[in-house]
N, C-alpha and C positions, 0 to 999 in steps of 0.2 A: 504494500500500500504506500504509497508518495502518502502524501500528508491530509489527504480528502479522496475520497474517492464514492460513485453512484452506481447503483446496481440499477438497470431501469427494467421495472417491471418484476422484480422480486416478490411479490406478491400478486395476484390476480385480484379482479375487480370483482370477483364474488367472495372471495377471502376476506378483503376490505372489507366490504358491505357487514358479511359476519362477525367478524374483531367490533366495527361500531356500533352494530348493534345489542351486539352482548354488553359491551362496555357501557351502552348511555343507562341500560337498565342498572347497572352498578350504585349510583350515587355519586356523580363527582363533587368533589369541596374544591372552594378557591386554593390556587397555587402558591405557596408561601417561597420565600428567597431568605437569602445569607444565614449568618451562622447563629443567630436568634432566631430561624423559623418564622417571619413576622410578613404578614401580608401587608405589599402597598404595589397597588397599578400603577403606582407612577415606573415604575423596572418590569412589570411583569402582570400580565392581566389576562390570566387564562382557569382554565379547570383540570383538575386532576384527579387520577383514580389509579391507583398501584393493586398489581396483580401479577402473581406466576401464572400466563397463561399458557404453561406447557400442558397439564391437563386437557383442557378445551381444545386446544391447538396442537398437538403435540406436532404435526408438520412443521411448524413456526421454528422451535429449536433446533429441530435437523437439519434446516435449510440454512439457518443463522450458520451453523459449528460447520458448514460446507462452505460457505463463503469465507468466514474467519478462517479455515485453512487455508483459501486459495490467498486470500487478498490480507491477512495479514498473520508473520513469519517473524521471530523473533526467537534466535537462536537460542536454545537451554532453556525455553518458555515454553508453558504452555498454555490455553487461552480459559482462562476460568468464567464461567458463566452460572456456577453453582450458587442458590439460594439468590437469587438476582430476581426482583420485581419489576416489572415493566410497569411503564409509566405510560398511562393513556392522555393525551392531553386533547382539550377542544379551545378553540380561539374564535371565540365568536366575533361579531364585527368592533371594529378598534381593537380588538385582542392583540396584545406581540409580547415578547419577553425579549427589553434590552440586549445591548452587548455585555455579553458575560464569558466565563468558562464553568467545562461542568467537572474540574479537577485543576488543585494547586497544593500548596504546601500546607495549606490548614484547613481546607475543606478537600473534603474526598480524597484523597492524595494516592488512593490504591484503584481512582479508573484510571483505563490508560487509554480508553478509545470509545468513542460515544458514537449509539446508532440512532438514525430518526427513519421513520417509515412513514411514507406520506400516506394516510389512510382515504383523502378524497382529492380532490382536485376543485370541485365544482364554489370555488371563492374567487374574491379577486382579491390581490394584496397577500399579507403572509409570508414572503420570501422566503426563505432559511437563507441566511449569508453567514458566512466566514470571513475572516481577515484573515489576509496572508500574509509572509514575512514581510514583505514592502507595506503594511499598511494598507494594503487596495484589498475593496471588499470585493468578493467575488459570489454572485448569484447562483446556487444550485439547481440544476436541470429540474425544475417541476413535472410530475408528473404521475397517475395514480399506481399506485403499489410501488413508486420507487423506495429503495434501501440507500441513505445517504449513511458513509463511515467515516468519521475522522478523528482525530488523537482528542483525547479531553481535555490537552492544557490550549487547544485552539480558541479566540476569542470568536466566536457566533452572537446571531440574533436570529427570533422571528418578527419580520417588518408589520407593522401594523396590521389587519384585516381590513379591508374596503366594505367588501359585501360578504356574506355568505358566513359558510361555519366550516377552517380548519381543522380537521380532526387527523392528528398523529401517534406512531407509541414508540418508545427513548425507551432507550436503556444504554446500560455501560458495562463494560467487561475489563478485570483486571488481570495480570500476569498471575502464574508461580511457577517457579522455579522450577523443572523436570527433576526429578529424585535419581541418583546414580545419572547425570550427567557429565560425559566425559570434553575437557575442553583442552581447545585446541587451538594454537594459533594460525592454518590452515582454513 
């Protein structure tokens, strides 16, 4: 994986359909931010609902821990997904969550790579962006069932909603170390 990378069409559009419809019956609460937990729309104004949905989905994980081999390789690692809740989120209109990261040295500090999966498409507005090492923000390929990967100390946003209602699910995945790993300067 370079430092962002898109899967387009990683999910189908009747997979979608079912992840949001299972999830709006859940109960979403407001989205809280920083290291107090505390809601404020001024950074972030969406809804949240956390859930393992390997149960419901068990497809969902296989697919994930197939792409994580091909597109992301990290020598005497390997890709921990264990005990991980997915995060359902909805961004109704004006909805976005600032520039942030979803991993640093005092929060989260054990993701090492965060996924978003566009679960609709039918909004305007919503962007997901990254910054990239020069500072220029760069727009991700919209588009329904895609899988967006990128490291979690990357600064992102999602851009405001215009019309409509974004519906996505995030999650993060951290390293560990491979047991009897032999190393090599080779």
């Amino acid at each position: 994986m370079i430092k962002y990378t898109t899967i387009n069409n990683f999910l189908t559009s009747e997979e979608c359909n079912l992840i949001v419809r299972f999830s709006l019956d859940k109960g979403l609460k407001p989205a809280l931010t920083g290291k107090n937990s505390e809601k404020t729309t001024k950074i972030r104004d969406s809804n949240v609902f956390f859930y393992n949905y390997t149960n419901e989905f068990p497809n969902l994980n296989t697919k994930l821990i197939e792409i994580f081999k091909k597109e992301v390789n990290v020598k005497g690692f390997d890709i921990d997904f264990t005990n991980n809740l997915f995060q359902f989120t909805e961004y109704k209109t004006s909805g976005h969550y600032g520039w942030h990261t979803d991993s640093s040295n005092v929060m989260y500090p054990e993701r090492y790579c965060s996924m978003v999966i566009q679960l609709t498409d039918d909004y305007d507005g919503g962007e997901l962006q990254i910054m990239d090492e020069n500072d220029k923000e760069i727009t991700l390929d919209r588009g329904l069932g895609n899988l967006f990967l990128f490291y979690s100390y990357i600064t992102h946003r999602v851009k405001p909603v215009i019309t409509g209602t974004r519906y996505s699910l995030v999650n993060w995945f951290k390293l560990t170390q491979k047991e009897n790993y032999n190393k090599t300067l080779i």
